[in-house]
N, C-alpha and C positions, 0 to 999 in steps of 0.2 A: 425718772419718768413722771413722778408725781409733781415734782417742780415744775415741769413744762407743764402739765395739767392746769395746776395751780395759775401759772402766770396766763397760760390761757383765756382761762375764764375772767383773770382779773383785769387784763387787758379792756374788757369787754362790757365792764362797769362804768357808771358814770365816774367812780369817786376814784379812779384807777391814777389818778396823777397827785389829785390835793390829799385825797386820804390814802396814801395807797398800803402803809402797812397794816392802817388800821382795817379795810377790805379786803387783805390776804389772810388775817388770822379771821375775820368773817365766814372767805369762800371753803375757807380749810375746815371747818367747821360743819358746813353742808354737804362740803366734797364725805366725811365720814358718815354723814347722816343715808348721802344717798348709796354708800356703799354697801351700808348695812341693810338697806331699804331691799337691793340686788335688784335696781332696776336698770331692765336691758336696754339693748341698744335696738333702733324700732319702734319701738314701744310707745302709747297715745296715752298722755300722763295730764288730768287734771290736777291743777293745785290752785286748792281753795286759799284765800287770802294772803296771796304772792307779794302785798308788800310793795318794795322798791324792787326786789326781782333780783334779793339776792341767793335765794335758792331756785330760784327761776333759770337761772344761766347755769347754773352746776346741772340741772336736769336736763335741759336744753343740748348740754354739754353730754352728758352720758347718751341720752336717747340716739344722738344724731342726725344727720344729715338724713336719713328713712325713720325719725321717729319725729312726734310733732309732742307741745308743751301746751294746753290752754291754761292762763293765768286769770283767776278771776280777784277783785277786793271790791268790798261793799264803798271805801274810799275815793274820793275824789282825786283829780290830777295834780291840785293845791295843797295837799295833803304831803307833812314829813318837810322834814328839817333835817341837815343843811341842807339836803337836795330834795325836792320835793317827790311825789312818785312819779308826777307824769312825768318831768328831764329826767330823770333814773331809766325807767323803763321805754321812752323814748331813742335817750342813746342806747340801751342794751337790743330793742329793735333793729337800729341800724348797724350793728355788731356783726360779726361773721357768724355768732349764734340764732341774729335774727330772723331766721327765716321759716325756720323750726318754731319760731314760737306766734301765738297768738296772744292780746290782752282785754278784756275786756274789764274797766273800773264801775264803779256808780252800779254794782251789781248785787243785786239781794239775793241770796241761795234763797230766801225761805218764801221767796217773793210766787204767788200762785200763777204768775205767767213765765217764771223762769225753771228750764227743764232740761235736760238731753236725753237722746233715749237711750236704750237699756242696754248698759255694756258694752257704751261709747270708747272708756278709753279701761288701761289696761292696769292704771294705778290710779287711787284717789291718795294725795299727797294734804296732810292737812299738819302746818308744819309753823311753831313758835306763834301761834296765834288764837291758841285757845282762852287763855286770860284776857286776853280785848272781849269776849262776851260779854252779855249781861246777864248772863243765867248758865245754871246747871240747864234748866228745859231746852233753852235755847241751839246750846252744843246736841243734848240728844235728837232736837228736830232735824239739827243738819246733818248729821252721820246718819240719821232715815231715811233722808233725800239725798243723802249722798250713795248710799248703798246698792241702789239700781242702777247705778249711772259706769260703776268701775268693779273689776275683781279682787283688787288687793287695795287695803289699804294701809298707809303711810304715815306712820303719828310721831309728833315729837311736840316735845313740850318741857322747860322748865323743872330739876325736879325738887319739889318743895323740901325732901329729907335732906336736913345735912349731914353732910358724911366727914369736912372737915371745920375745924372753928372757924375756919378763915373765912368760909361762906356766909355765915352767921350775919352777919351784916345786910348782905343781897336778901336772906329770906326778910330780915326784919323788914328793910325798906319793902319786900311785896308785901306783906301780911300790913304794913301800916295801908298802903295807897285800898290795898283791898277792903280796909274797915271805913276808911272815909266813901269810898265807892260805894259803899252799899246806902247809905244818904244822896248821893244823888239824881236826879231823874237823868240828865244827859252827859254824856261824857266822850271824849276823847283819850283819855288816861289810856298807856300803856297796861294796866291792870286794872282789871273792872270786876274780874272772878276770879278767885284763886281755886285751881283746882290739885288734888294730891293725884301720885299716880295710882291708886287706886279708886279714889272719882274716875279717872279717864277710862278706868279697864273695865270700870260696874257700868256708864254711860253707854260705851262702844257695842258691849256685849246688851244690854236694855235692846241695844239700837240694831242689832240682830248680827254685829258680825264677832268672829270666832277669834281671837288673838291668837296669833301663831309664835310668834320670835319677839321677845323682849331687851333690853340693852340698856344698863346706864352708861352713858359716855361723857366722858371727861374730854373738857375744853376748855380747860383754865386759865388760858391764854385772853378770852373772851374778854369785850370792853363795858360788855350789857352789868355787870353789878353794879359797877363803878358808875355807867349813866345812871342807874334805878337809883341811888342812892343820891348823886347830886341832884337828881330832878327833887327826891322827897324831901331834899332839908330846905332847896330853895323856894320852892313852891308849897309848902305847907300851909301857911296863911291864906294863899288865894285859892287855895283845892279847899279848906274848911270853909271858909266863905260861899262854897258855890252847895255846899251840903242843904240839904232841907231835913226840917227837925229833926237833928241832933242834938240830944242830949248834953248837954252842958258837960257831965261827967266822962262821957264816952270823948270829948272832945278833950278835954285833961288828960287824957288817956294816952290819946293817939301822941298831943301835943311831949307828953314824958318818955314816948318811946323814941320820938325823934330826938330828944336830947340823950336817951341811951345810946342811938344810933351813932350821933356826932361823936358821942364819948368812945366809944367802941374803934372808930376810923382814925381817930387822932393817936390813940394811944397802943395802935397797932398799924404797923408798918406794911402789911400782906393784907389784902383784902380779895378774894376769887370770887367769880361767879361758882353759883351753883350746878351740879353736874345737868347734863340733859336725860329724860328721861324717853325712848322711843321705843316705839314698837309696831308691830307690820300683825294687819289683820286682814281674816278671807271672807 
């Protein structure tokens, strides 16, 4: 049953042919998130920065045919590589999912004309996009404006603890990208703030909602270390480049961690992502 699930949804993606296995350990990955999540079918589910819409379609997919999906990203339609968002989210539109879903990009949560009213839908899903911020503030402003708008909500995120050596790699490349990050004024970087999951549960709760059910989940299958890593050894140079006063020091720094990173991947065969870390708040 889960296999027909699975191919379902994967069907239903842009990357369903050129990338396809790498899209099924993707949707299998959200398919556990929204399991845990226990969101029904019916059910009016926003999700904040949807991305390419690959947790978009696993929602889409539980809610059903009498439940609707809105997907918002502060991103453009140009935006992401190899397929950008707007053909991602375009073909996932014309999809037998798409009908259930709405999308709107080019969208600021924090923007003072943008709102819904209160207790719009029935899940706030805020999911692998907390480290694209630029601030700790930033995250607690949207979970205050997120709060009125839904009854439960939906976190996942990254979890910075490693729990086996093989992760050790994936954290080093966030914890690098995140120190050159904090030098710059603008950024598109995958990692912009590192947050622990204890930032996320002090944040949520600041931001007035109540943590109920917790979960670290293992997905080691996942391709995200392996991308973190090759993005930080290749791009190093032109990511320190783009920094504003940095310290010379702090830039030897960064630049010896990446050559521990290299050495770390070379002389170790097993490299995993790090587990995820989620949790569902009232």
């Amino acid at each position: 049953m889960k296999k027909d699930i699975l191919e379902t949804i994967v069907s239903c993606m842009a990357t369903h042919q050129e990338m396809s296995n790498i899209q099924k350990v993707q949707t299998e990955h959200r398919i556990k998130l929204v399991e845990f999540w226990g969101i029904k079918e019916g059910s009016r589910v926003l999700e904040i920065g949807c991305g390419q819409g690959d947790t978009t379609a696993v929602l889409a997919y539980f809610v059903g045919e009498t439940g609707f999906v809105q997907g918002i990203d502060v991103a453009s339609g140009d935006y992401g590589a190899p397929i950008t968002l707007g053909d991602s989210l375009d073909f996932l539109k014309k999809s037998k999912l798409g009908k259930q879903i709405k999308i709107d990009l080019e969208t600021d949560v924090l923007s003072i004309d943008f709102d819904y009213p209160e207790n719009s839908f029935d899940y706030i899903v805020f999911s692998h996009c907390s480290w694209y911020l630029s601030s700790f503030e930033e995250l607690q402003r949207i979970m205050e404006k997120a709060k009125r708008w839904g009854k439960q909500l939906c976190f996942a995120e990254w979890d910075a603890r490693v729990h086996t050596i093989e992760q050790y790699p994936h954290l080093l490349s966030i914890q690098i990208q995140a120190q050159y990050e904090a030098f710059k004024q603008d950024s598109e970087s995958n990692v912009r703030t590192l947050f622990t999951p204890d930032d996320l549960k002090k944040i949520v709760e600041c931001a007035g909602w109540n943590v109920l059910n917790e979960e670290i989940i293992d997905s080691s299958e996942l391709q995200d270390g392996v991308w973190e890593i090759d993005k930080v050894v290749s791009d190093i140079e032109f990511e320190l480049e783009k920094t504003k006063d940095m310290p010379v020091k702090m830039k030897e720094l960064v630049q010896s961690e990446v050559k521990l990173l290299q050495a770390f991947v070379e002389s170790h065969e097993v490299v995993k992502p790090l587990s995820v870390y989620s949790f569902t708040a009232s």
